[in-house]
PyMOL Python script that loads the backbone (N, CA, C, O; Angstrom):
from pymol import cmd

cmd.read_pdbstr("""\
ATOM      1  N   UNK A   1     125.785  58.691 130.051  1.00  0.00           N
ATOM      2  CA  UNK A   1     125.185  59.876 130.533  1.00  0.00           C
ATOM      3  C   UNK A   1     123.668  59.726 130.461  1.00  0.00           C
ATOM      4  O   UNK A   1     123.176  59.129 129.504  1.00  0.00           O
ATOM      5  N   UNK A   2     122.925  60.224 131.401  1.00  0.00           N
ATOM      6  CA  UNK A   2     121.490  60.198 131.442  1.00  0.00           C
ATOM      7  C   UNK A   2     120.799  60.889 130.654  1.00  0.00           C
ATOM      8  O   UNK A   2     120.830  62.118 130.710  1.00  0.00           O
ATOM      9  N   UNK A   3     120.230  60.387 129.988  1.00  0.00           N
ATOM     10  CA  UNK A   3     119.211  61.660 128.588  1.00  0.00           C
ATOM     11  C   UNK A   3     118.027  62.090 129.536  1.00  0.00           C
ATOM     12  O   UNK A   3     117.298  61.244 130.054  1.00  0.00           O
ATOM     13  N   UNK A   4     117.855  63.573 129.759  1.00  0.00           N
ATOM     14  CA  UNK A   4     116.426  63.855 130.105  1.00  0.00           C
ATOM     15  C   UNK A   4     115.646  63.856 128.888  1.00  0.00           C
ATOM     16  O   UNK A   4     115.828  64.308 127.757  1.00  0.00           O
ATOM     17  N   UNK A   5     114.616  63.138 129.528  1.00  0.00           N
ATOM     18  CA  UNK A   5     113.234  63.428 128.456  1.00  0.00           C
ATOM     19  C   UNK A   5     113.621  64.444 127.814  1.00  0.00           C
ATOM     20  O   UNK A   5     114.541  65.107 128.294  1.00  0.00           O
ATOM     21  N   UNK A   6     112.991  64.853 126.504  1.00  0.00           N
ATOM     22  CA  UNK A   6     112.561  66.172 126.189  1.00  0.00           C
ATOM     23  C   UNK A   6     111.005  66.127 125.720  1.00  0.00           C
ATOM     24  O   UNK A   6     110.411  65.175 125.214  1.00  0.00           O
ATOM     25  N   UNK A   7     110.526  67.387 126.022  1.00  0.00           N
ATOM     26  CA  UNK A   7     108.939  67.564 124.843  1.00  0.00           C
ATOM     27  C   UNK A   7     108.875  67.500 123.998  1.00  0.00           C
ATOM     28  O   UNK A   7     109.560  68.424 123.560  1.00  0.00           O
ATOM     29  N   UNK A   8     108.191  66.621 122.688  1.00  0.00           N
ATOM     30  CA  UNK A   8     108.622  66.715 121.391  1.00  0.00           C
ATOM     31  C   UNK A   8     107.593  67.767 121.137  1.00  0.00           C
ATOM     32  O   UNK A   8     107.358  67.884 119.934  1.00  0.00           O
ATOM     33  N   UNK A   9     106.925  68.547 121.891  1.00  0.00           N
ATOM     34  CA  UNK A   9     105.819  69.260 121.020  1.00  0.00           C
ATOM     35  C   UNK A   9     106.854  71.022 121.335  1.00  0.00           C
ATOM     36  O   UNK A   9     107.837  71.142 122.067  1.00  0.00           O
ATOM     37  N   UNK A  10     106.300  71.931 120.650  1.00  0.00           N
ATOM     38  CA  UNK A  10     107.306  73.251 120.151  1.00  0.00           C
ATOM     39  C   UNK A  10     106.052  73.964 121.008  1.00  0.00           C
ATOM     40  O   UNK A  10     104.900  73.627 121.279  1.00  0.00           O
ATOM     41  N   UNK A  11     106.823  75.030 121.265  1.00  0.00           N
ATOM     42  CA  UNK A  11     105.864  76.018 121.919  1.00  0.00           C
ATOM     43  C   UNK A  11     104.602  76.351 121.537  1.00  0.00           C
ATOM     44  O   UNK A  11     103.538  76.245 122.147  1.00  0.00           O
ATOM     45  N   UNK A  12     104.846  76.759 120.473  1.00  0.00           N
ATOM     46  CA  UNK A  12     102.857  77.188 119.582  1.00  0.00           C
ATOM     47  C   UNK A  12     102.349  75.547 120.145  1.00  0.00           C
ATOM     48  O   UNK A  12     101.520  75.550 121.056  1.00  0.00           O
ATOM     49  N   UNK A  13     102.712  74.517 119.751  1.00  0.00           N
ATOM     50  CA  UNK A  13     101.758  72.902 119.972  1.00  0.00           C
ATOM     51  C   UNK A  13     101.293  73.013 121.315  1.00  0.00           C
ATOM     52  O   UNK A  13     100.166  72.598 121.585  1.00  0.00           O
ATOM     53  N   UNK A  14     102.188  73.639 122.394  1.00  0.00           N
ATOM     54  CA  UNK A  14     101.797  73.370 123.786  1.00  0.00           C
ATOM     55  C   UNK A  14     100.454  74.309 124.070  1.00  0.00           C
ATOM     56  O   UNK A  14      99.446  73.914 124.656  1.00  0.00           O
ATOM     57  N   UNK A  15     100.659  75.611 123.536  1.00  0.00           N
ATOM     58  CA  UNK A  15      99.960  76.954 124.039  1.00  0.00           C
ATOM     59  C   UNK A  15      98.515  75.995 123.575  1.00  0.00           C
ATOM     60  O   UNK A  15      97.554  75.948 124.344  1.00  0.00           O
ATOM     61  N   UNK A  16      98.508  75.354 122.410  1.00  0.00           N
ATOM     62  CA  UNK A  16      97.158  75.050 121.323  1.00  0.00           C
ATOM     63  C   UNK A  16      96.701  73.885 122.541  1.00  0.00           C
ATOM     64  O   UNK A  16      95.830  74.151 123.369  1.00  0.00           O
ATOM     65  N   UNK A  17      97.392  72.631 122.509  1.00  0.00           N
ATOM     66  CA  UNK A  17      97.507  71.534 123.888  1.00  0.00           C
ATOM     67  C   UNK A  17      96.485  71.939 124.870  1.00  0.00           C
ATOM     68  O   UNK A  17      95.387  71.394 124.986  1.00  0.00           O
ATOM     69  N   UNK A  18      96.993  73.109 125.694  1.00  0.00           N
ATOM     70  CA  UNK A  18      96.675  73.955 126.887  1.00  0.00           C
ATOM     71  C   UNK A  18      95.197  74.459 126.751  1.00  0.00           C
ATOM     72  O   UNK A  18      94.274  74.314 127.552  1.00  0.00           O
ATOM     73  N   UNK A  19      95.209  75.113 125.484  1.00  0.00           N
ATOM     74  CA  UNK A  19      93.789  76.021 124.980  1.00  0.00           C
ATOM     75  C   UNK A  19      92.605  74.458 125.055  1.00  0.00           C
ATOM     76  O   UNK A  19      91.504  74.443 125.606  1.00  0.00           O
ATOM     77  N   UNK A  20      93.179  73.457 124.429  1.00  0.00           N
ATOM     78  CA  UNK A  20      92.241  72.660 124.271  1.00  0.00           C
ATOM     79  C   UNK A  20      92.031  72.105 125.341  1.00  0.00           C
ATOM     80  O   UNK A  20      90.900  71.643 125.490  1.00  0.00           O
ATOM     81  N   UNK A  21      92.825  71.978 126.235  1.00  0.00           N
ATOM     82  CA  UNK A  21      92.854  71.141 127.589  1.00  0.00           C
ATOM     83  C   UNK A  21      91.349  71.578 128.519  1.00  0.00           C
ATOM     84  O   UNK A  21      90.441  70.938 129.049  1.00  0.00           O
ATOM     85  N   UNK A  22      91.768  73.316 128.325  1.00  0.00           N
ATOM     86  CA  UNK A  22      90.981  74.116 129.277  1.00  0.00           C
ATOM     87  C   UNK A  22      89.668  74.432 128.511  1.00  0.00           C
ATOM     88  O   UNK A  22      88.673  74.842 129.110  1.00  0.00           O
ATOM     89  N   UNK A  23      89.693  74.236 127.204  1.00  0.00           N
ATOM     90  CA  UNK A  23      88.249  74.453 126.808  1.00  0.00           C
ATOM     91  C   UNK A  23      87.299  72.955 126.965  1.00  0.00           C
ATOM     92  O   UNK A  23      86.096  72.826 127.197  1.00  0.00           O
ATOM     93  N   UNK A  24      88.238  72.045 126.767  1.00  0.00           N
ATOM     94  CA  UNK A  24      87.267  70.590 127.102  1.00  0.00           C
ATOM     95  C   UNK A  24      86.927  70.627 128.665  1.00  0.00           C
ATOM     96  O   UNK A  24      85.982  69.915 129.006  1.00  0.00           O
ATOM     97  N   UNK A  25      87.634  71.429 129.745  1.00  0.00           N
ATOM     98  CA  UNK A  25      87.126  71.386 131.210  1.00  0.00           C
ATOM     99  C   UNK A  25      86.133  72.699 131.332  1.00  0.00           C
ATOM    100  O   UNK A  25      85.444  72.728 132.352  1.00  0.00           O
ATOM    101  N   UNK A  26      86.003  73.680 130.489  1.00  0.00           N
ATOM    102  CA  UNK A  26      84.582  74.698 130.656  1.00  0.00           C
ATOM    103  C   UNK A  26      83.546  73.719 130.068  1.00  0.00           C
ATOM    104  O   UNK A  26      82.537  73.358 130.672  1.00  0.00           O
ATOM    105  N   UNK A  27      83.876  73.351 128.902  1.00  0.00           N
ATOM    106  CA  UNK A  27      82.376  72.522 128.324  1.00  0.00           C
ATOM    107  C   UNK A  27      81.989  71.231 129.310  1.00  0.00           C
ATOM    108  O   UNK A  27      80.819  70.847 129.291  1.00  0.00           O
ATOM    109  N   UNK A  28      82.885  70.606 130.108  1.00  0.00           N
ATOM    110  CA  UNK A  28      82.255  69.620 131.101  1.00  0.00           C
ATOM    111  C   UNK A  28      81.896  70.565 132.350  1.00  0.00           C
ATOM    112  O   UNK A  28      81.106  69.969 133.082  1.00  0.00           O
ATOM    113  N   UNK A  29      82.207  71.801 132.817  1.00  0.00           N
ATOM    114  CA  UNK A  29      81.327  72.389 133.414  1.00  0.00           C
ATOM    115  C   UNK A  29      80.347  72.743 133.503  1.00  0.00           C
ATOM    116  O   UNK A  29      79.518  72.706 134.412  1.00  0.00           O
ATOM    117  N   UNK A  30      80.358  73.278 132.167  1.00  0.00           N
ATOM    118  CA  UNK A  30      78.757  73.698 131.686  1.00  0.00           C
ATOM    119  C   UNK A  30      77.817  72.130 131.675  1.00  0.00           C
ATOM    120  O   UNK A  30      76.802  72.107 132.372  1.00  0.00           O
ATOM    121  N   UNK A  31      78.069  71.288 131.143  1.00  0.00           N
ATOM    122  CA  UNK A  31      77.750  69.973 131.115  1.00  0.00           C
ATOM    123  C   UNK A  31      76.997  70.159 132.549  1.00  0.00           C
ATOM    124  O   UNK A  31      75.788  70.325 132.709  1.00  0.00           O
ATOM    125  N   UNK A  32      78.045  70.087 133.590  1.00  0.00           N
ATOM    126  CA  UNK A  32      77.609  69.297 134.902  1.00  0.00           C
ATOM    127  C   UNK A  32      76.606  70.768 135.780  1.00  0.00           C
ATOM    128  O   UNK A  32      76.023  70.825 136.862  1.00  0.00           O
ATOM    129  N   UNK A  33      76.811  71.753 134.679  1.00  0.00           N
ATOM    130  CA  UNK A  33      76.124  72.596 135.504  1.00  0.00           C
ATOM    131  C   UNK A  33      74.426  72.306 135.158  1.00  0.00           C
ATOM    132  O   UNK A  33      73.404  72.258 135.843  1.00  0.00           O
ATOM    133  N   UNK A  34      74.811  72.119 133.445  1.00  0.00           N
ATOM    134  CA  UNK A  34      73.242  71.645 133.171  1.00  0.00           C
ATOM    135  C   UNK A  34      72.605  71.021 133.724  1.00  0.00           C
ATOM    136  O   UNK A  34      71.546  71.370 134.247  1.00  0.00           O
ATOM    137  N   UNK A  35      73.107  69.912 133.746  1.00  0.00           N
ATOM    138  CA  UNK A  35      72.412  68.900 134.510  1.00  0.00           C
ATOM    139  C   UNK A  35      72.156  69.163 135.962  1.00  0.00           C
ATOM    140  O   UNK A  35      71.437  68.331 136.514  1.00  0.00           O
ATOM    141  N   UNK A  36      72.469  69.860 136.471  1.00  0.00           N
ATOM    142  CA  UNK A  36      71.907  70.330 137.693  1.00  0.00           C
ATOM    143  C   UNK A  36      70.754  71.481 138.107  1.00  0.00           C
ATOM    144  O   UNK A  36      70.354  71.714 139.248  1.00  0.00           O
ATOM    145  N   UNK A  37      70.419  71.998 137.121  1.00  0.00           N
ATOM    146  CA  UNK A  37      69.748  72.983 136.169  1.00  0.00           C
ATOM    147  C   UNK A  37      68.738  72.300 135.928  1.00  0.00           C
ATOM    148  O   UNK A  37      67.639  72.701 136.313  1.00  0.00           O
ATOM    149  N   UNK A  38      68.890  70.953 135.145  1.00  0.00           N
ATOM    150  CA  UNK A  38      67.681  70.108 134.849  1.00  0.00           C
ATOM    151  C   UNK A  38      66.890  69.285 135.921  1.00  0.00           C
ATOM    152  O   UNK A  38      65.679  69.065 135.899  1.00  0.00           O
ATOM    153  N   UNK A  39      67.743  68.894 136.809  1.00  0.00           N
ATOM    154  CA  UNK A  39      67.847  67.880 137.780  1.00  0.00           C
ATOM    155  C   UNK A  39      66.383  69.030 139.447  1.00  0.00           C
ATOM    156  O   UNK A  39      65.467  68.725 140.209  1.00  0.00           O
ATOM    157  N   UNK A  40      67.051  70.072 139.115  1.00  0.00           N
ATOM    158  CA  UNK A  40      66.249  71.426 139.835  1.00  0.00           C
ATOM    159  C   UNK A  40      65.273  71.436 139.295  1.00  0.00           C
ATOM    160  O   UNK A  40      64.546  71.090 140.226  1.00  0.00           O
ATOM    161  N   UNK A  41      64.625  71.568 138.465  1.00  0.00           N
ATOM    162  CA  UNK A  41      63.428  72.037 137.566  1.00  0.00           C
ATOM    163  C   UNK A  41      62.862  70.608 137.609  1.00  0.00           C
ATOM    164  O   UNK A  41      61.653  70.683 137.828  1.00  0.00           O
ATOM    165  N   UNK A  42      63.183  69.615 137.511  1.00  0.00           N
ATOM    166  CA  UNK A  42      62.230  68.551 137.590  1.00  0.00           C
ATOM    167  C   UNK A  42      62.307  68.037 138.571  1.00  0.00           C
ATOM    168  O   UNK A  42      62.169  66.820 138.444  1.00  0.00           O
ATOM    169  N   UNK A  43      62.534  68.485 139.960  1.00  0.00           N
ATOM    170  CA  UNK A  43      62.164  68.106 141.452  1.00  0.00           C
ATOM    171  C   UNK A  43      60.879  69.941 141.493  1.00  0.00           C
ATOM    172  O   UNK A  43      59.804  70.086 142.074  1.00  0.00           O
ATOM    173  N   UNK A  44      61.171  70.315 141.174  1.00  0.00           N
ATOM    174  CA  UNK A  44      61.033  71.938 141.873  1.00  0.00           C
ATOM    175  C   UNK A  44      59.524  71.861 141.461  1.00  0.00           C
ATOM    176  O   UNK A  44      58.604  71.955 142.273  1.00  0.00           O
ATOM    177  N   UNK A  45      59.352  71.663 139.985  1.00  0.00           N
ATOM    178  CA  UNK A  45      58.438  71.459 138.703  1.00  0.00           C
ATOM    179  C   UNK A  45      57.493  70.673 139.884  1.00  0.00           C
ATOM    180  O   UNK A  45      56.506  71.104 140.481  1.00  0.00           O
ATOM    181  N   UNK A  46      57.862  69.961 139.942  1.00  0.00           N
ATOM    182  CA  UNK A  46      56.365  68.847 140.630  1.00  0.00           C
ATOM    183  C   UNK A  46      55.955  69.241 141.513  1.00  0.00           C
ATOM    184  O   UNK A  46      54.775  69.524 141.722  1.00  0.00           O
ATOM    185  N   UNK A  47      56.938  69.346 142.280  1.00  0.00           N
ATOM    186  CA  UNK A  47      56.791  69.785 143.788  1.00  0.00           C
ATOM    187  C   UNK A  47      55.448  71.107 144.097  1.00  0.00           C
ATOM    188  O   UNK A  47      54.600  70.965 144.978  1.00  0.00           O
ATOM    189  N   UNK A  48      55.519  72.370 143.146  1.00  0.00           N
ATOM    190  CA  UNK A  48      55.046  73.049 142.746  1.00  0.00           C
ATOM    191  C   UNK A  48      53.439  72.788 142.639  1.00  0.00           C
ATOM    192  O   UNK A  48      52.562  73.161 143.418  1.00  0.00           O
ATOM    193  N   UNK A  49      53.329  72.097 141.536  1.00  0.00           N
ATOM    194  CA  UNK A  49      52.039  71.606 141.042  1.00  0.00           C
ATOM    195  C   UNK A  49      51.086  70.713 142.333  1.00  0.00           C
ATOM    196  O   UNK A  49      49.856  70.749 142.387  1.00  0.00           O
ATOM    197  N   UNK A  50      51.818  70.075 143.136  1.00  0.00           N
ATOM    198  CA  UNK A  50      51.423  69.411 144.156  1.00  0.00           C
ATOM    199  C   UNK A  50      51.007  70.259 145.532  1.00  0.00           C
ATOM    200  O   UNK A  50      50.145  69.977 146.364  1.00  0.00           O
ATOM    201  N   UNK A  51      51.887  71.358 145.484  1.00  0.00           N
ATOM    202  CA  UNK A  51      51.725  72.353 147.164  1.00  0.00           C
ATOM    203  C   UNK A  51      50.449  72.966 146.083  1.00  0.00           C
ATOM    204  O   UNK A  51      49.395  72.688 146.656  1.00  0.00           O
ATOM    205  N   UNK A  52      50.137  73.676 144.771  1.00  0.00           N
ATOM    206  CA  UNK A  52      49.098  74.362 144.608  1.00  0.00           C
ATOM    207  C   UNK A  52      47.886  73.535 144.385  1.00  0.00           C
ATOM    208  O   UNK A  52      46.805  74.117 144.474  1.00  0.00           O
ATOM    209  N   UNK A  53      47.900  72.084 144.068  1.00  0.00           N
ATOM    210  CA  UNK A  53      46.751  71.717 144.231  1.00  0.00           C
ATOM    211  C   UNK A  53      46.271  71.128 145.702  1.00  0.00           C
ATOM    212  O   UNK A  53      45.113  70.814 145.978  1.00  0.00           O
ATOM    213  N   UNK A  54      47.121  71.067 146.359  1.00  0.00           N
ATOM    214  CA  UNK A  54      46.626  70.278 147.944  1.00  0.00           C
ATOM    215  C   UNK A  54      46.526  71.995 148.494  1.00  0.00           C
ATOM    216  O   UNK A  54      46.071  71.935 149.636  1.00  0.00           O
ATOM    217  N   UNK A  55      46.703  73.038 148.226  1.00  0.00           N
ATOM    218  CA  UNK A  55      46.240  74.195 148.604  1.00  0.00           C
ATOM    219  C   UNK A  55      44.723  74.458 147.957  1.00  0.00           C
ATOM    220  O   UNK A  55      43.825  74.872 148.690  1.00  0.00           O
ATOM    221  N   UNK A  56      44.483  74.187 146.499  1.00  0.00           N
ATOM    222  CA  UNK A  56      43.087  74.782 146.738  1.00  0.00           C
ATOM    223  C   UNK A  56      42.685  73.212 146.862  1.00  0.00           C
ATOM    224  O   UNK A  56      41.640  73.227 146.212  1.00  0.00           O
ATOM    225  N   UNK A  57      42.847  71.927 147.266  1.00  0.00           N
ATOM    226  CA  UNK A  57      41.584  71.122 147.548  1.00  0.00           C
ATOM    227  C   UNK A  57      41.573  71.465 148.555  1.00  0.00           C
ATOM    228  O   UNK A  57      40.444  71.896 148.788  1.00  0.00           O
ATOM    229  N   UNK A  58      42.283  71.565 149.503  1.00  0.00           N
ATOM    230  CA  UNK A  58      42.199  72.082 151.279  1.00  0.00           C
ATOM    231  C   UNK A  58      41.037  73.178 151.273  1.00  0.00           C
ATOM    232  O   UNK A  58      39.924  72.913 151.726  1.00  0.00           O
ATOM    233  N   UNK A  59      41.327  74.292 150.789  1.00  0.00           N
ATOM    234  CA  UNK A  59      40.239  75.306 150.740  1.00  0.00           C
ATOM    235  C   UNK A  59      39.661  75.924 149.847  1.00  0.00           C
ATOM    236  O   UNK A  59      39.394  77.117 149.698  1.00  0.00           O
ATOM    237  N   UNK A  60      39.447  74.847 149.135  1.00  0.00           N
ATOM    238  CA  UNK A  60      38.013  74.848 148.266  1.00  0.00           C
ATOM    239  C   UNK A  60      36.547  74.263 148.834  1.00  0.00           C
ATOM    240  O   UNK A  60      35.527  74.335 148.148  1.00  0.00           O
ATOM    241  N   UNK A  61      36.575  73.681 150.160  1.00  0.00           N
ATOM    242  CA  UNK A  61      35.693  72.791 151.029  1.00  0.00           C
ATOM    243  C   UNK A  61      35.156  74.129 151.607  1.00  0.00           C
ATOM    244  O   UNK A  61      33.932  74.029 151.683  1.00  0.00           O
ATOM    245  N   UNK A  62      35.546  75.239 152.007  1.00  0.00           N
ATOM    246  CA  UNK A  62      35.188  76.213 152.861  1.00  0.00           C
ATOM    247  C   UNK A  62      33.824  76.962 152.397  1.00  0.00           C
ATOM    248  O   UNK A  62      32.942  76.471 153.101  1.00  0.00           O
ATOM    249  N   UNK A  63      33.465  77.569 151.851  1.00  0.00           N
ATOM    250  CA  UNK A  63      32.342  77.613 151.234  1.00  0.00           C
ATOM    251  C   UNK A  63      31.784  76.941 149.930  1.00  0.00           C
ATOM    252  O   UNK A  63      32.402  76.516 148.953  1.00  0.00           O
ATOM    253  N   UNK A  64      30.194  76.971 150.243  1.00  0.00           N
ATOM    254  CA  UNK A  64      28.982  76.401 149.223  1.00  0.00           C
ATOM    255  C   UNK A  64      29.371  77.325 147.849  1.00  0.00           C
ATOM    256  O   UNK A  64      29.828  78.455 148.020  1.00  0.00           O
ATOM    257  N   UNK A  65      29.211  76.905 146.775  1.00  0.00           N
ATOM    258  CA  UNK A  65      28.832  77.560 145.857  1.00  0.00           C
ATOM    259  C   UNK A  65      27.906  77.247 144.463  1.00  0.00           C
ATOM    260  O   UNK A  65      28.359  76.500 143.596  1.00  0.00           O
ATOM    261  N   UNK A  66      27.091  77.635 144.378  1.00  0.00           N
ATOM    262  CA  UNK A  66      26.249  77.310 143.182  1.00  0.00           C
ATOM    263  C   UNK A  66      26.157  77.477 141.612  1.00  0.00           C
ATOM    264  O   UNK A  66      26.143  78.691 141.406  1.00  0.00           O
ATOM    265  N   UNK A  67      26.112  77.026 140.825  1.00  0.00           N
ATOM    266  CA  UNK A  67      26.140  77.396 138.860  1.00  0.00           C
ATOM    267  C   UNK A  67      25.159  78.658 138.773  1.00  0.00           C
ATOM    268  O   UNK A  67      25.328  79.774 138.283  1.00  0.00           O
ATOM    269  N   UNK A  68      23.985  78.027 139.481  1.00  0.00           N
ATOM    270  CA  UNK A  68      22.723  79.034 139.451  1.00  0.00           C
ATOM    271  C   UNK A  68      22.223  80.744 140.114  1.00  0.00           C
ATOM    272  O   UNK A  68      21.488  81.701 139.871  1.00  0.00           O
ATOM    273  N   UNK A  69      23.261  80.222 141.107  1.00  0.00           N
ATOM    274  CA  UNK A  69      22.588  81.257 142.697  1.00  0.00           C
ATOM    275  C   UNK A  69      21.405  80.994 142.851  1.00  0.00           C
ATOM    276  O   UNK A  69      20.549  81.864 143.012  1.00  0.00           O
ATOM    277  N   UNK A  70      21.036  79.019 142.811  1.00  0.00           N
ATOM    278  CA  UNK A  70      19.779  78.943 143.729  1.00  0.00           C
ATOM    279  C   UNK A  70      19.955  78.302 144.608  1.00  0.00           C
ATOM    280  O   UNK A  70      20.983  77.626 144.650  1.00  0.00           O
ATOM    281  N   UNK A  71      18.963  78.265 145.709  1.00  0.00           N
ATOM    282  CA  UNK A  71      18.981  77.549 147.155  1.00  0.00           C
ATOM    283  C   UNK A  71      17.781  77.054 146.781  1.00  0.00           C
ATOM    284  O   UNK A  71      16.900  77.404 145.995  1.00  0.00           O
ATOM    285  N   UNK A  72      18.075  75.528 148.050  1.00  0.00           N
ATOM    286  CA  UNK A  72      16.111  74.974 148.555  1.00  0.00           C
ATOM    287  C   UNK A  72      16.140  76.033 149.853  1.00  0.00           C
ATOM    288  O   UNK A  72      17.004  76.372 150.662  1.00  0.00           O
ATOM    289  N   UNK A  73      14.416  76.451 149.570  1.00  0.00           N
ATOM    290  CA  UNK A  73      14.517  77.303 150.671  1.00  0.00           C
ATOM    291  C   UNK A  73      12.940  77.464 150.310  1.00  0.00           C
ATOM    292  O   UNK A  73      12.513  77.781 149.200  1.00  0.00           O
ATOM    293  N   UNK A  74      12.174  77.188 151.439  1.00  0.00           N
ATOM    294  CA  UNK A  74      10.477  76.913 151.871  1.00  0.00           C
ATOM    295  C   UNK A  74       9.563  78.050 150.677  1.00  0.00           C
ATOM    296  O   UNK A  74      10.317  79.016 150.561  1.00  0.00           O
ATOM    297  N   UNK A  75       8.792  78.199 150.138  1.00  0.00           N
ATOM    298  CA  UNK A  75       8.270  78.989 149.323  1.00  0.00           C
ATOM    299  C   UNK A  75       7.025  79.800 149.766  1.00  0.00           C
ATOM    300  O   UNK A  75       6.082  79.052 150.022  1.00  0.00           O
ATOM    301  N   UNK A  76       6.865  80.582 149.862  1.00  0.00           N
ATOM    302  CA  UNK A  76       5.600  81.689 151.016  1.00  0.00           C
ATOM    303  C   UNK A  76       5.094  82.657 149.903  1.00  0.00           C
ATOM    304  O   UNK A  76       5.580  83.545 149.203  1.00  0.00           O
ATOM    305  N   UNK A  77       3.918  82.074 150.072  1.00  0.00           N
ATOM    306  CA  UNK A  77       2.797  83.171 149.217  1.00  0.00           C
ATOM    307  C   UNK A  77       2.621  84.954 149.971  1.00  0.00           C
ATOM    308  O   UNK A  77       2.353  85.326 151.114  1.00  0.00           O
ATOM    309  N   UNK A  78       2.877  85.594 148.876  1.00  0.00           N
ATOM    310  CA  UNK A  78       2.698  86.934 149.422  1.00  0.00           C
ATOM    311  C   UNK A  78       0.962  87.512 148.323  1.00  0.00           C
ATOM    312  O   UNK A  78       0.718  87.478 147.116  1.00  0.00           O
ATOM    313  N   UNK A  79       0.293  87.890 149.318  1.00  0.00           N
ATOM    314  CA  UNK A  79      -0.641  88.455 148.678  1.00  0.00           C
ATOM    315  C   UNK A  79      -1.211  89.969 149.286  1.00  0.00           C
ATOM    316  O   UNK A  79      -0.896  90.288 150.433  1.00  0.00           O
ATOM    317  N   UNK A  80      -2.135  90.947 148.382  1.00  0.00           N
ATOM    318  CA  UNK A  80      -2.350  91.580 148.935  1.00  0.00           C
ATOM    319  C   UNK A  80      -3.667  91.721 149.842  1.00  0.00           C
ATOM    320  O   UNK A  80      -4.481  90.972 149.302  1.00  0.00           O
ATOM    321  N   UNK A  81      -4.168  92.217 150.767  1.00  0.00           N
ATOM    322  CA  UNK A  81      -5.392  92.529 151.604  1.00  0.00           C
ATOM    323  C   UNK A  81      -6.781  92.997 150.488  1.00  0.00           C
ATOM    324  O   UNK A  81      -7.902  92.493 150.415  1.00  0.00           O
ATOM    325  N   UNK A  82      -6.141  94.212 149.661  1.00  0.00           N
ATOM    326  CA  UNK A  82      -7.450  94.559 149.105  1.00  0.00           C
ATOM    327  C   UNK A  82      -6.993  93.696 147.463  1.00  0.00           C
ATOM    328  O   UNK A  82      -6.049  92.907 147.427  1.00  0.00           O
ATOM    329  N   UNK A  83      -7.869  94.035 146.175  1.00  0.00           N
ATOM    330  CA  UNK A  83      -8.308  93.743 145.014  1.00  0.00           C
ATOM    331  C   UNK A  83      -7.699  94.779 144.337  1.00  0.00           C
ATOM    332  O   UNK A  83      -7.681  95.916 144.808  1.00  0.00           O
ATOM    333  N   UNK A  84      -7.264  94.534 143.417  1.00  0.00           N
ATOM    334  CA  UNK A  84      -6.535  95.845 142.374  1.00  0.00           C
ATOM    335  C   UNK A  84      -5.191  95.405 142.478  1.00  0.00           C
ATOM    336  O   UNK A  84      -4.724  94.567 143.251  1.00  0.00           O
ATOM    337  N   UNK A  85      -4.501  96.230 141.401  1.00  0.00           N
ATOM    338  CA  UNK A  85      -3.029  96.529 141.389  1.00  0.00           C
ATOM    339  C   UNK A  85      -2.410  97.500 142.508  1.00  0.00           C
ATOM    340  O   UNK A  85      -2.762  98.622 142.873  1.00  0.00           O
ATOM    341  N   UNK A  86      -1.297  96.613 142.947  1.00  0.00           N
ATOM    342  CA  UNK A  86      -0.156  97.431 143.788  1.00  0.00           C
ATOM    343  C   UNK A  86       0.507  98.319 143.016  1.00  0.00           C
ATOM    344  O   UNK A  86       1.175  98.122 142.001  1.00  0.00           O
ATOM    345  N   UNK A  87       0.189  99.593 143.756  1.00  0.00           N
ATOM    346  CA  UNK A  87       0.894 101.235 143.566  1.00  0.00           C
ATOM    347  C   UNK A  87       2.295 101.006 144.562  1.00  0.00           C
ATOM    348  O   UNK A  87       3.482 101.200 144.297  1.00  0.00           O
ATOM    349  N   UNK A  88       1.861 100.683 145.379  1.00  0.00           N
ATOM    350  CA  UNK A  88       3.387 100.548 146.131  1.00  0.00           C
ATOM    351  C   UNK A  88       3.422  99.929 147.199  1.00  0.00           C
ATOM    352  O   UNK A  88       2.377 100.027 147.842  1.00  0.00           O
ATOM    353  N   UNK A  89       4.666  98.974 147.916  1.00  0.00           N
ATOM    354  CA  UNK A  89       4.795  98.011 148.899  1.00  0.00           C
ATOM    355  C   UNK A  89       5.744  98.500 149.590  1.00  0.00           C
ATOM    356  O   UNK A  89       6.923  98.613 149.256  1.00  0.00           O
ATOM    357  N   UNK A  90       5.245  98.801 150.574  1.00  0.00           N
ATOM    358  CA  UNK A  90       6.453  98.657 151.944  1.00  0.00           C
ATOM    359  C   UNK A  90       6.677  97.722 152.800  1.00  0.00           C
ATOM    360  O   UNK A  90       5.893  96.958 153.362  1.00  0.00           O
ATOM    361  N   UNK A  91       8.098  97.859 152.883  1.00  0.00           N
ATOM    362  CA  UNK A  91       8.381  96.218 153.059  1.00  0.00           C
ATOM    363  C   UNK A  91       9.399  96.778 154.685  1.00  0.00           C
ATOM    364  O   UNK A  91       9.951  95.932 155.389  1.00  0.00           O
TER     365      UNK A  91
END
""", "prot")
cmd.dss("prot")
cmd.show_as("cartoon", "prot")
cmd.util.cbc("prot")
cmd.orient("prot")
């Protein structure tokens, strides 16, 4: 007569089996989710830093700007007609 297999493990062993089966396939999810998580952030990360600096070297060229607020710019004596102190200038 043909023996079928049997399970040597008892019901509680299987349910425990099962629990562990399915908790080792969430933790390789989470695993493979991380890493995709990480894998994002260090393409995204650079990428980032690169569009904001080729944005302000692009237009940072657009206007002059000075430390001082001085210009070269020709120098013209202003004097007055008469002798004494100026009471007032209209300009």
């Amino acid at each position: 007569m043909n023996k079928m297999p049997t399970n040597e493990m008892s019901p509680p062993e299987l349910i425990e089996d099962a629990k562990a089966k399915a908790a080792a396939v969430r933790k390789a999810k989470r695993a493979a989710s991380k890493r995709r998580r990480n894998l994002a952030i260090m393409l995204v990360v650079p990428l980032l830093i690169i569009g904001v600096g080729a944005y302000h070297w692009l237009t940072s060229g657009v206007s002059v700007s000075t430390d001082d607020a001085r210009i070269k710019q020709n120098i013209v004596a202003v004097s007055p007609l008469v002798s004494g102190p100026v009471a007032k200038a209209y300009v």
